[in-house]
C-alpha positions as CSV (number, residue, x, y, z in Angstrom):
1,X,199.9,179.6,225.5
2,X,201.4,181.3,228.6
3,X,198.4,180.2,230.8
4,X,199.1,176.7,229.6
5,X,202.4,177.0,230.4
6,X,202.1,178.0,233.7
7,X,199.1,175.8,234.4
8,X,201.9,172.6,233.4
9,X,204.2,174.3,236.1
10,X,201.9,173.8,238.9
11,X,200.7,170.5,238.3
12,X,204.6,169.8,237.6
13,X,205.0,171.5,241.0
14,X,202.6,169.8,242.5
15,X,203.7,166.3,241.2
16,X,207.1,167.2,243.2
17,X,206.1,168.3,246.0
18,X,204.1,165.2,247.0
19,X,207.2,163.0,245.8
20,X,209.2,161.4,248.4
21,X,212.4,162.0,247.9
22,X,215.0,158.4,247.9
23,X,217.2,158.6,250.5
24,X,215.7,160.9,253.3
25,X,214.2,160.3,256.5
26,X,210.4,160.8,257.2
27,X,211.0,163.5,259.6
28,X,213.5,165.3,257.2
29,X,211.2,164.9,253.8
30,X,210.0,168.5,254.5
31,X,213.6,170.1,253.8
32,X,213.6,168.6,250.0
33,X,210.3,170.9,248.8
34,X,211.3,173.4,245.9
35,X,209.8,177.0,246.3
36,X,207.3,178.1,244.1
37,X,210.1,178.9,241.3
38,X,210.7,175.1,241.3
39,X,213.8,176.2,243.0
40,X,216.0,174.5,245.9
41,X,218.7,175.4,248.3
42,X,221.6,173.0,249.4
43,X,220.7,172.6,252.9
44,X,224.7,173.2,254.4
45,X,225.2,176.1,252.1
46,X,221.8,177.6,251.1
47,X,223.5,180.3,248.9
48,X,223.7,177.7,246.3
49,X,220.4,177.3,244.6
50,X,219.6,174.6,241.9
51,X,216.6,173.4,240.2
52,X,214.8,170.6,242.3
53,X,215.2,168.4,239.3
54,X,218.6,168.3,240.1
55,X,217.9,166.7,243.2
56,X,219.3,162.7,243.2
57,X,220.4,163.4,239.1
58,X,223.7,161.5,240.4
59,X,225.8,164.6,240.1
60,X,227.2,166.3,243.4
61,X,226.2,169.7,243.3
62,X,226.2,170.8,247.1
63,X,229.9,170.6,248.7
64,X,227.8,169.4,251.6
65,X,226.3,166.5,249.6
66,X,222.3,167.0,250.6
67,X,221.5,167.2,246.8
68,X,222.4,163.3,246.5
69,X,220.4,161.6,249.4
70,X,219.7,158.7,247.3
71,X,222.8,158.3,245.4
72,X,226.7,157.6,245.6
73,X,227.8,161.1,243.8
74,X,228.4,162.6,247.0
75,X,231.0,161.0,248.7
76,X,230.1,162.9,252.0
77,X,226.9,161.8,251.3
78,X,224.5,159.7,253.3
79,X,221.6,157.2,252.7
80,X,218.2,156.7,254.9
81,X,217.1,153.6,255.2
82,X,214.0,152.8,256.7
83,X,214.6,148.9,257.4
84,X,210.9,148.3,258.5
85,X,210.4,145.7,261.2
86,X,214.0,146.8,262.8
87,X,216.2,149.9,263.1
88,X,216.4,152.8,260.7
89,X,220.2,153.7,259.8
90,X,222.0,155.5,257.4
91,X,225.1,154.0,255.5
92,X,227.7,155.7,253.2
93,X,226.6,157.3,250.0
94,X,229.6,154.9,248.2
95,X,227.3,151.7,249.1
96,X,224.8,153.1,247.5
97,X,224.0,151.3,244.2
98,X,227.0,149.7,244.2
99,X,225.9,146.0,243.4
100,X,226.0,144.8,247.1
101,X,223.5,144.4,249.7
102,X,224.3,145.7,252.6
103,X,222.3,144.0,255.2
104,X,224.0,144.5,257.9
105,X,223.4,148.6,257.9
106,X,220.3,148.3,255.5
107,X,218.2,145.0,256.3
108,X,215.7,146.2,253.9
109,X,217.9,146.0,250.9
110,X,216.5,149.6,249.6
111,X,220.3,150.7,248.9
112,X,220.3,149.0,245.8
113,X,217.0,150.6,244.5
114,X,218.2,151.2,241.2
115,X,220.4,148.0,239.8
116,X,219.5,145.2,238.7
117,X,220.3,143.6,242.4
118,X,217.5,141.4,244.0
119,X,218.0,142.7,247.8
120,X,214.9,141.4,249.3
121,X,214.2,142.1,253.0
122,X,216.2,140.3,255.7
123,X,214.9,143.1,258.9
124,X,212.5,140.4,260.2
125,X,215.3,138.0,260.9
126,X,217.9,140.6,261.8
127,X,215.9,141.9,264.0
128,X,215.0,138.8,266.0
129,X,218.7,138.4,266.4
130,X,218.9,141.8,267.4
131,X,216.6,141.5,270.3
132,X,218.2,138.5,271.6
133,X,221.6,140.2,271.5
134,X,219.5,143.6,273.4
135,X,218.3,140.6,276.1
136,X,221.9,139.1,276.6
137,X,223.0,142.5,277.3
138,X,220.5,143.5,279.4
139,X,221.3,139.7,281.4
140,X,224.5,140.8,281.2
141,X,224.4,144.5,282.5
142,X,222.2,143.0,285.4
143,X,225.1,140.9,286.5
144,X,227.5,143.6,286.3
145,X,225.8,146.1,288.1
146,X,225.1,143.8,290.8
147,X,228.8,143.0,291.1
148,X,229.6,146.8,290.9
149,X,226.9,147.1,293.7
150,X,229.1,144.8,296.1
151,X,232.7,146.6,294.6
152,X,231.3,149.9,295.5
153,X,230.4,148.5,299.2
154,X,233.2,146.8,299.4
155,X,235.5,150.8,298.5
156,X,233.4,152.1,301.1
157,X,234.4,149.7,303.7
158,X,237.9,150.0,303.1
159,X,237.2,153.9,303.1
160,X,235.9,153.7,306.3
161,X,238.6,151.5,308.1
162,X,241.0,153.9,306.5
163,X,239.6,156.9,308.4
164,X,238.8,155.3,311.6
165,X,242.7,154.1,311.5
166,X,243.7,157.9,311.4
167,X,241.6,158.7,314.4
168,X,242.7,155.7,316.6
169,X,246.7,156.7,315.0
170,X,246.4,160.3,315.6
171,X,245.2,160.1,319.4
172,X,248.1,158.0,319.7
173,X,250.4,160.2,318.0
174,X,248.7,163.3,320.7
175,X,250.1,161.0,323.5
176,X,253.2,160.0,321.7
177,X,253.5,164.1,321.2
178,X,253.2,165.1,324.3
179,X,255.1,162.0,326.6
180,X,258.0,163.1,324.2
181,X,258.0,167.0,325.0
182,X,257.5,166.0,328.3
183,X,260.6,163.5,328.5
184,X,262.9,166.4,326.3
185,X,261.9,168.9,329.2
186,X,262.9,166.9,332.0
187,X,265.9,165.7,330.0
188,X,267.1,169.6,329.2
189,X,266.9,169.6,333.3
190,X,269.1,167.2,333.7
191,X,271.6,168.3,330.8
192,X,271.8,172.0,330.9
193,X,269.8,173.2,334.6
194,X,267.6,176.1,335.3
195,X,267.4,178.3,332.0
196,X,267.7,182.0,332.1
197,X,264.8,183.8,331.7
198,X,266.1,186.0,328.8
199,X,266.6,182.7,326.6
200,X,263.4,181.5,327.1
201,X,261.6,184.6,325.9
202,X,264.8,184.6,323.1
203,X,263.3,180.8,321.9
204,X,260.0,182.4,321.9
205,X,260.7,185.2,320.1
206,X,262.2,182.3,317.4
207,X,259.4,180.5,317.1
208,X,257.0,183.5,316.7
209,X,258.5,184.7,313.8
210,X,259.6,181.3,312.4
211,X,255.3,180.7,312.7
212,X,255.1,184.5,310.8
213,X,257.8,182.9,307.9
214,X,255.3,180.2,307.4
215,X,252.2,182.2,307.3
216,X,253.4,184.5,304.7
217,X,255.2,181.9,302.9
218,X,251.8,179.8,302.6
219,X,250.1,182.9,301.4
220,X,252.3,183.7,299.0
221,X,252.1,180.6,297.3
222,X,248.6,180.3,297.2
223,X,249.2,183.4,295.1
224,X,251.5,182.0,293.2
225,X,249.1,178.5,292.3
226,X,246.2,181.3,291.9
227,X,248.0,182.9,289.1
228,X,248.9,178.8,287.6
229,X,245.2,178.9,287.8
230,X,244.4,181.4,285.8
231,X,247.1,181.1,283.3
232,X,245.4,177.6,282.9
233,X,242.3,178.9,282.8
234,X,242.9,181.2,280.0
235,X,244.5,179.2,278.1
236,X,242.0,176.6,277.9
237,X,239.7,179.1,276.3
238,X,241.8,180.7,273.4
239,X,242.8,176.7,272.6
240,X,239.2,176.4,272.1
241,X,238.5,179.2,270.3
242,X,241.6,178.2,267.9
243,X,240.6,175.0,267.2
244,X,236.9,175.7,266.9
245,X,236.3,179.2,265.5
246,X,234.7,179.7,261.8
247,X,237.0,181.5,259.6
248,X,234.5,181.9,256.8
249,X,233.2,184.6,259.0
250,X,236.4,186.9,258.5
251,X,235.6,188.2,262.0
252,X,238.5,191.0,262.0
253,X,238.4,190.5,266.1
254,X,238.5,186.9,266.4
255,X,241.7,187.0,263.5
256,X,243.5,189.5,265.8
257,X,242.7,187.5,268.5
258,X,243.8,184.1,267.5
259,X,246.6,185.6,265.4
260,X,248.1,187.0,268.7
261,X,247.4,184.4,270.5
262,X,249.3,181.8,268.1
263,X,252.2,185.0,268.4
264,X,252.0,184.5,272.4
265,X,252.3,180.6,272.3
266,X,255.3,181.2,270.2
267,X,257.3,183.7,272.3
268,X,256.5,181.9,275.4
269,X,257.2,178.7,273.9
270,X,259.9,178.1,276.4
271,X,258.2,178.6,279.4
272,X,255.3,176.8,278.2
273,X,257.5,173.5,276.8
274,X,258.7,173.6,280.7
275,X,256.2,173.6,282.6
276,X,254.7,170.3,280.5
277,X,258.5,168.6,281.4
278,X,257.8,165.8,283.9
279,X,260.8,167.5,285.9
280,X,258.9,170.6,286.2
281,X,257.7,171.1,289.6
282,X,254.1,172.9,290.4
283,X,254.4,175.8,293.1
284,X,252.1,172.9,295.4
285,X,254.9,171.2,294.9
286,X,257.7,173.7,296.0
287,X,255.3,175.1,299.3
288,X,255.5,171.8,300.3
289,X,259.3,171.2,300.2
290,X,259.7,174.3,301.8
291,X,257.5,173.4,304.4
292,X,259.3,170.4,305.0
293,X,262.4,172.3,305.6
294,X,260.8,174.7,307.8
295,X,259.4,171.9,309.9
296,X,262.7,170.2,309.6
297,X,264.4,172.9,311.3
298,X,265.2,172.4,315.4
299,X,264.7,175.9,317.1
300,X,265.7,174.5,320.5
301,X,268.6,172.2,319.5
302,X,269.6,172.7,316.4
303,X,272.9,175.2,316.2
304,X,272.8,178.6,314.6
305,X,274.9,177.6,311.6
306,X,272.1,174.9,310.7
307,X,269.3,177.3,311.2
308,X,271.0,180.2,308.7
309,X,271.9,177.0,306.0
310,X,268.5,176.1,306.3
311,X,267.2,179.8,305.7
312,X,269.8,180.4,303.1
313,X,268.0,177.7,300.9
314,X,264.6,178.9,301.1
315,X,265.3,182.3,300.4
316,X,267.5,181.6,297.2
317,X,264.3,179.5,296.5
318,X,261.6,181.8,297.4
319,X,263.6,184.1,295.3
320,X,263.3,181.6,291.6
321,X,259.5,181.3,292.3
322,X,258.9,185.1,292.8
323,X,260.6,185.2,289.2
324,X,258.8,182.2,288.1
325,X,255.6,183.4,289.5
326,X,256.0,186.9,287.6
327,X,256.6,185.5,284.4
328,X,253.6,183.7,285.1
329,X,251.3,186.2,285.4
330,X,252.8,188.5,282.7
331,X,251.6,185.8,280.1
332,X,248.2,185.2,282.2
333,X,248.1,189.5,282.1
334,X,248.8,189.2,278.6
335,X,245.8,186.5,277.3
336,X,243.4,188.7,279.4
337,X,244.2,191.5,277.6
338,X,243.5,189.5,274.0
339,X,240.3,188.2,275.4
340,X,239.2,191.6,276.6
341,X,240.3,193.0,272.8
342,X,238.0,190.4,271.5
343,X,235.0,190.5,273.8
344,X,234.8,194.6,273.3
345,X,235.6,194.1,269.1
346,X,233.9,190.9,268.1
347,X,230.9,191.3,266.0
348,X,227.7,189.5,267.3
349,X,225.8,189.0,264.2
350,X,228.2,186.6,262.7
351,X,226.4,183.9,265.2
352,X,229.8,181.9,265.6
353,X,228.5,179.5,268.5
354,X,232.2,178.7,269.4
355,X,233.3,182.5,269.7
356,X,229.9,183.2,272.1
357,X,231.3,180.5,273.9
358,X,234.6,182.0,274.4
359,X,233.2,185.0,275.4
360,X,231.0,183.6,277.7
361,X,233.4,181.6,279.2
362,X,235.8,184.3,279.6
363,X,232.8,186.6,281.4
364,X,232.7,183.6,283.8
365,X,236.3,183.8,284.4
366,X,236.2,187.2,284.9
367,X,233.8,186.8,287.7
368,X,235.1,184.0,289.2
369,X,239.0,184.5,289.1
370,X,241.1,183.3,291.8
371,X,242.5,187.3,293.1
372,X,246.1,187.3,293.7
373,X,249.1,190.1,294.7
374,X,251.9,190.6,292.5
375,X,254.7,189.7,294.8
376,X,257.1,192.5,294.8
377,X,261.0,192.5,295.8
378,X,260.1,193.5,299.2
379,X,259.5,190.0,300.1
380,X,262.7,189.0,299.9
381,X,263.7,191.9,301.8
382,X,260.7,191.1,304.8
383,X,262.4,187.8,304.6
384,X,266.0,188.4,305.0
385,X,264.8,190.6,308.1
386,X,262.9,188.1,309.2
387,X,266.1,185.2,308.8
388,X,268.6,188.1,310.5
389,X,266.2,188.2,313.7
390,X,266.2,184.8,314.0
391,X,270.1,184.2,313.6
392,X,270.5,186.9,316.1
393,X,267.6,185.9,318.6
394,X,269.9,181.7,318.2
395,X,273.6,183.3,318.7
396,X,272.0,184.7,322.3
397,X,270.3,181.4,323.1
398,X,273.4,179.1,322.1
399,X,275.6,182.0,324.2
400,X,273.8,181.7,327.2
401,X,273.9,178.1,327.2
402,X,277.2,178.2,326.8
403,X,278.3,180.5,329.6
404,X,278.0,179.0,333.5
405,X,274.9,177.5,334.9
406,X,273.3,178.4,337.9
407,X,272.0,175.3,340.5
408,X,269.1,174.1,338.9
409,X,265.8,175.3,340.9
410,X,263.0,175.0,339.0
411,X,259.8,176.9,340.7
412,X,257.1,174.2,341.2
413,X,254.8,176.5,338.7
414,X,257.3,175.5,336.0
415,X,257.0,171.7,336.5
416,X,254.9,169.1,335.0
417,X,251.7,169.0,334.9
418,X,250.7,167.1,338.2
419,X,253.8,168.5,339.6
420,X,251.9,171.9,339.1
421,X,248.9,170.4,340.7
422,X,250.5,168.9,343.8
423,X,251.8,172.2,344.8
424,X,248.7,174.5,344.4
425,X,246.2,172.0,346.2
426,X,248.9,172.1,349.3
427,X,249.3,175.8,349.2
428,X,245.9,176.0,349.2
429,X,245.3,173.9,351.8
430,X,247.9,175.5,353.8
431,X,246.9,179.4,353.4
432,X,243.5,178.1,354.7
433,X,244.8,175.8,357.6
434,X,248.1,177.9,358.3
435,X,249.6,174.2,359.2
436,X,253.3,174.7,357.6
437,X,255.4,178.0,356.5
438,X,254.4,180.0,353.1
439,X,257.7,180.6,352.5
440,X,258.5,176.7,351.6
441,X,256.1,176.8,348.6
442,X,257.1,179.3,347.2
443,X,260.2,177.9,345.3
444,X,259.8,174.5,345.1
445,X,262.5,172.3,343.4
446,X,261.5,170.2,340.6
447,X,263.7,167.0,340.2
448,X,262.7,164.7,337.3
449,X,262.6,161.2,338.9
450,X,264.2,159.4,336.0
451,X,268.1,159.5,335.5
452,X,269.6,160.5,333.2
453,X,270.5,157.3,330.6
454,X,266.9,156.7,331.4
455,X,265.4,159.6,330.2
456,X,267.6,159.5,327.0
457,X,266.2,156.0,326.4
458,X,263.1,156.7,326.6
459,X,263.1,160.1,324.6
460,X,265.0,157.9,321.8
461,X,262.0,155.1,322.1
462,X,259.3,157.5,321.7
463,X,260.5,159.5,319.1
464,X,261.1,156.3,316.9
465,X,257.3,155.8,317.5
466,X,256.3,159.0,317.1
467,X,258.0,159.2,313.5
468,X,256.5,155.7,313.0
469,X,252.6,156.8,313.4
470,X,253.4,159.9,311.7
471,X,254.3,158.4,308.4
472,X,251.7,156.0,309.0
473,X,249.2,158.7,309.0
474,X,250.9,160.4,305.9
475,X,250.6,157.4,303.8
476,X,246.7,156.4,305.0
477,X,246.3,160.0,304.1
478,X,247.7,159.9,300.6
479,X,245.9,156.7,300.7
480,X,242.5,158.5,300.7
481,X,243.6,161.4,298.3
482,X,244.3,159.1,295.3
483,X,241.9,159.1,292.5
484,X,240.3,155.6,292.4
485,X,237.3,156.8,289.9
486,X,233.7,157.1,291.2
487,X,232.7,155.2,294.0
488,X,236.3,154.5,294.8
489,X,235.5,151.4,292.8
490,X,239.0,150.7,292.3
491,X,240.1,150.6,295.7
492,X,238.9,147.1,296.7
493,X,240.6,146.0,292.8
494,X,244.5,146.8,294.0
495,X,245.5,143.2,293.9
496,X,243.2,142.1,291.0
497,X,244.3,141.2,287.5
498,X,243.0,141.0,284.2
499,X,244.4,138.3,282.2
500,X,244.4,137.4,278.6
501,X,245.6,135.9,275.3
502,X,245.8,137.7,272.5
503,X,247.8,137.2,269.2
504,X,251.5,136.0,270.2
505,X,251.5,137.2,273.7
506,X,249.8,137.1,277.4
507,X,249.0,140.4,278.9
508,X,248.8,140.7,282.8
509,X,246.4,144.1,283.5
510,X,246.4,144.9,287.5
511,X,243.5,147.7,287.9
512,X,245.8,150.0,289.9
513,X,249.5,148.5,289.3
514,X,251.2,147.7,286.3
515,X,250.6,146.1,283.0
516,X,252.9,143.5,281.1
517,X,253.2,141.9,277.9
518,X,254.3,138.4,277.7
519,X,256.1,136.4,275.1
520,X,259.3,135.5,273.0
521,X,260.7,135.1,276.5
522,X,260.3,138.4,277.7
523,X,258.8,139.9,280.4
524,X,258.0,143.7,279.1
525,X,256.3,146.6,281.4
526,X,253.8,148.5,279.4
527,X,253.2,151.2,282.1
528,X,252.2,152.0,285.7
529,X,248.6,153.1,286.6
530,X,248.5,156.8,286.6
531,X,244.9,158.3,286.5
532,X,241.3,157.4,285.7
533,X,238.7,159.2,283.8
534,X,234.5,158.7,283.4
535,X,233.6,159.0,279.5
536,X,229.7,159.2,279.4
537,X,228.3,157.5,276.6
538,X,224.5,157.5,277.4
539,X,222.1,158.5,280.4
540,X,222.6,154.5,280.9
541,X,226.3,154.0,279.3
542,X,229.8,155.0,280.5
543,X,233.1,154.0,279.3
544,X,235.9,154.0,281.9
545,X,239.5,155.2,280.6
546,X,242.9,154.4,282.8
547,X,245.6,155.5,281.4
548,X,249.2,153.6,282.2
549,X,252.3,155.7,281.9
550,X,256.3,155.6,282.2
551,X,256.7,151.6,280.5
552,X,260.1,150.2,279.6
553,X,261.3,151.9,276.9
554,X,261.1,151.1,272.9
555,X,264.1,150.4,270.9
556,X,264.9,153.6,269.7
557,X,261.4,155.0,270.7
558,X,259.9,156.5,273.3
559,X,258.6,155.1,276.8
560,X,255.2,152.2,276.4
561,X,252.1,153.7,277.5
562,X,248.7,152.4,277.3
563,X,244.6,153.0,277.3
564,X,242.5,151.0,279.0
565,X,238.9,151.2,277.6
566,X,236.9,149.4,280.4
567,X,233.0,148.7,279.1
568,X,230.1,146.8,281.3
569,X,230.1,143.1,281.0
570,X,229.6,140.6,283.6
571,X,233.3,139.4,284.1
572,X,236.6,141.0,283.9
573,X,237.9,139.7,280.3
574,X,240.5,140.9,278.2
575,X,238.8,141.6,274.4
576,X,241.6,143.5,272.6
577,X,244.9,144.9,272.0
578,X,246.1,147.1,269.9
579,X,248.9,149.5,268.9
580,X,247.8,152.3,266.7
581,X,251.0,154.3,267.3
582,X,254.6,153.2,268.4
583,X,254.7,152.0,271.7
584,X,251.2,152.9,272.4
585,X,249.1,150.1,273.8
586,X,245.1,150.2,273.2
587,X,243.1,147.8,275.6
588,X,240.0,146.7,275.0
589,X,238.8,145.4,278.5
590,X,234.6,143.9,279.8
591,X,234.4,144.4,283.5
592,X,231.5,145.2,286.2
593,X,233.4,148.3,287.3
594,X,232.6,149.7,283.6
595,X,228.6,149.2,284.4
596,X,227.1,152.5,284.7
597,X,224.3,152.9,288.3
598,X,220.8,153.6,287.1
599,X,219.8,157.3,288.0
600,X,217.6,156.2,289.9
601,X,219.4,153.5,292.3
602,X,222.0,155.9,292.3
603,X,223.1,156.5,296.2
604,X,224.5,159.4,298.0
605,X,227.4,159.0,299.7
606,X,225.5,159.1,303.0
607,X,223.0,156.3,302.1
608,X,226.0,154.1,301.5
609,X,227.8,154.9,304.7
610,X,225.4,153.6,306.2
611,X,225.0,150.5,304.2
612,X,228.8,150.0,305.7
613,X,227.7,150.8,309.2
614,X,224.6,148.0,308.6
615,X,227.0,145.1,307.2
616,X,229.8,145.6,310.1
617,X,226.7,145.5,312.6
């Protein structure tokens, strides 16, 4: 009786086995075989064994619903279907059986394979509508990439006749540079005569440790933005960890880990909250306004009261960033130590892929860190030295200024340029011809030809073009440094607007300006362009995001902002818009620019240089 028994078993077994099971995929068939016990494991959570007969019996038995591939129990379940003569697909385990044919995920109507529903197959003629919608979009990703083509050429000519402006402007600046120092010398001539020798080493003595103020101040503040950095850094892997880490695992390590790291967001809230304000200003930022006020600063005219104002500012502000800067790295100290605590404690085995990752990237960081000094209270001390020279090395220039003036005898060494020139090529000549006395070369007045009113004309003149090419120069420069996505493609677009209809209003979209909504006789700004971003989709699909920022403001709500979604079509066209949260604008927008370059037509920046250089020729 047993042999029969077991005999049935087999052939039972066997009978299984060959079965294909409703609702699977070809290549995932193998996973639903029971083991020789006619037993099976839910595939998510294979501590859970059934029977296999329990396997489709319309009862949810796996939390992970891979016991009901072919029915709607599971409601995280799924349904294969193999839609022959189209596109396999899966649809939601809740349209399974449920009466309905769903042709438009399951064109071979298998869904409904056990009700009374007639759901014959449709795939043949889905599918020929299919293809023709595959060969529009392959017309129409043709015509956008050809367009993007000429947008990208057209970035890298206005790229070009950006840069080749700054090197025509700064040679004219050079002149404008030096004609100005040169009419301010020969001015100072005429104003205050022959200097004394002790003030002009005093003015140099200025400017070499006003240059040593600068080069310390830089470096300091590259510390400064190295601990940001780092800080940054850091705290872009624990957020990862947090959000991503198995807890099932009860890895004691990871627990501490996060657990303190959740404590650390908490007492630092503060700090943290303010350095997301919009007010809050980077240590870029700051370095750069202090530069400005160092540059800003007139060593040669500017009086001594002026100078130690100036000095007085930076230092107070030198002396909030030090702070800032330390509290800085005591948090960035502090989420090194957690992460070294975790990468000595965690255990291995557990196989948590989003720990390893945290571990590795911290080993990276480790490597890689940007290496800074703790800047110490001694700084401030270097500086105030540094500030009391200076204040002492102005009060003896602006006194002997002050006091009498000798004649003015300049020695011809001293002069201009050609001035210099004139004089060694005679005394040259002379020492070999012996034609006129030594003695008359050797102090040789230098009288600038100009007159006075002239000279201060002029130096007035040139120094309202000099400022004029040098903020020419800084805006083509902040020009080039602005984010205009890959390719610069939205350089050429700065004047060019999307516009559309949709629902109640009109909607005028400008690529790299602002965007308004129209209607009800209002005129309302839903933001200003603030950055774009490259979503890759496929090896041959991106989706472009700009995002628009700092709109007029909702009634009793915050500031309008929007998304602009831009995929490949072969016109800029407005599709949608949408507001999925208050005052948050969604835009659904077709454009060449969101084409994506096949890999291989895809140029280097070289190659389309000198497609620029061709087309000017």
């Amino acid at each position: 009786m047993k042999l029969i028994n077991n005999i049935a078993l087999a052939t039972s077994l066997v009978s299984v086995v060959s079965a294909k099971v409703i609702g699977v995929a070809p290549n995932q068939q193998d996973l639903y075989k029971p083991d020789a016990d006619g037993k099976w494991r839910c595939l998510g959570h294979p501590e859970i064994v059934l029977d296999f007969n329990q396997v489709n019996d319309d009862y949810c038995d796996c939390p992970d619903g891979s016991d009901e591939p072919g029915t709607s129990a599971c409601p995280n379940g799924k349904f294969y279907c193999e839609n022959k003569g189209h596109v396999p697909s899966y649809i939601k385990a809740s349209q399974v059986n449920d009466g309905r044919c769903d042709y438009s995920q399951c064109c071979d109507g298998s869904d409904e394979w056990d009700t009374p529903v007639d759901c014959p197959s449709k795939c043949d003629e889905i599918n020929k509508e299919y293809q023709k919608q595959l060969n529009l979009q392959e017309q129409t990703y043709k015509i956008g990439v050809e367009k993007l083509r000429k947008t990208i050429n057209a970035a890298n000519r206005i790229k070009d006749k950006l840069e080749k402006d700054i090197v025509s402007r700064g040679a004219i600046f050079d002149f404008l540079s030096r004609e100005l120092n040169k009419k301010r010398q020969d001015l100072e001539i005429l104003q205050a005569g022959e200097l004394d020798p002790a003030v002009v080493k005093a003015k140099q003595d200025i400017k070499t440790s006003f240059e040593n103020i600068k080069t310390e101040l830089d470096q300091k503040f590259n510390s400064f933005t190295s601990s940001t950095y780092n800080l940054n850094n850091l705290s872009k892997i624990l957020d990862a960890l947090v959000q991503t880490f198995n807890e099932n695992l009860k890895d004691a390590a990871v627990k501490d880990t996060v657990d303190n790291y959740l404590a650390h967001l908490e007492k630092y809230k503060e700090q943290y909250e303010s350095e997301k304000s919009s007010t809050y200003q980077t240590f870029d930022t700051i370095k750069q306004s202090i530069t400005d006020k160092l540059n800003s600063i007139d060593l040669d005219h500017g009086d001594t009261s002026a100078i130690k104002s100036k000095f007085d500012e930076i230092s107070t502000t030198l002396s909030e960033n030090l702070i800032k800067h330390d509290f800085i790295n005591e948090r960035a100290i502090d989420l090194e130590n957690l992460l070294s605590h975790l990468i000595n404690n965690y255990n291995p085995n557990f196989n948590d892929p989003n720990v390893k990752e945290a571990v590795n990237s911290f080993q990276d960081f480790s490597v890689n860190k940007e290496s800074f000094k703790v800047p110490t209270e001694e700084t401030i001390s270097w500086f105030k030295e540094q500030t009391s020279k200076i204040n002492e090395l102005a009060k003896n220039v602006v006194s002997s200024n002050s006091g009498s003036v000798k004649p003015k005898l300049i020695s011809s060494t001293n002069g201009p340029f050609w001035e210099k020139l004139k004089y060694r090529y005679r005394l040259l000549v002379n020492e070999f011809l012996g034609i006129e006395s030594k003695e008359q070369y050797r102090i040789q007045p230098y009288q600038p030809k100009e007159s006075k009113s002239d000279l201060e004309v002029q130096v007035e003149e040139l120094n309202k073009d000099f400022n004029e090419q040098n903020n020419a120069i800084k805006s083509i420069n902040e020009e080039l440094s602005k984010n205009y996505g890959p390719h610069d493609i939205l350089r050429p677009l700065k004047d060019i607007a999307i516009k559309g209809h949709i629902g109640e209003y009109d909607y005028d979209l400008f690529f790299t300006g602002n965007v308004h909504q129209k209607g009800h006789n209002n005129n309302i700004k839903i933001g200003s362009f603030e950055s774009i971003e490259v979503k890759d989709i496929s090896p041959k699909e991106h989706q472009l995001v700009l995002k628009y920022t700092n709109g007029a403001r909702c009634w009793n709500g915050p500031l309008r902002q929007a998304v602009v979604n831009i995929d490949c079509g072969a016109e800029n066209e407005l599709i949608a818009v949408t507001e999925p949260e208050k005052c948050e604008y969604h835009f659904r927008v077709k454009s060449p620019i969101g084409c994506k370059l096949p890999e291989s037509e895809e140029k280097s920046e070289q190659e389309i240089k000198n497609e620029v250089v061709h087309d000017e020729l």
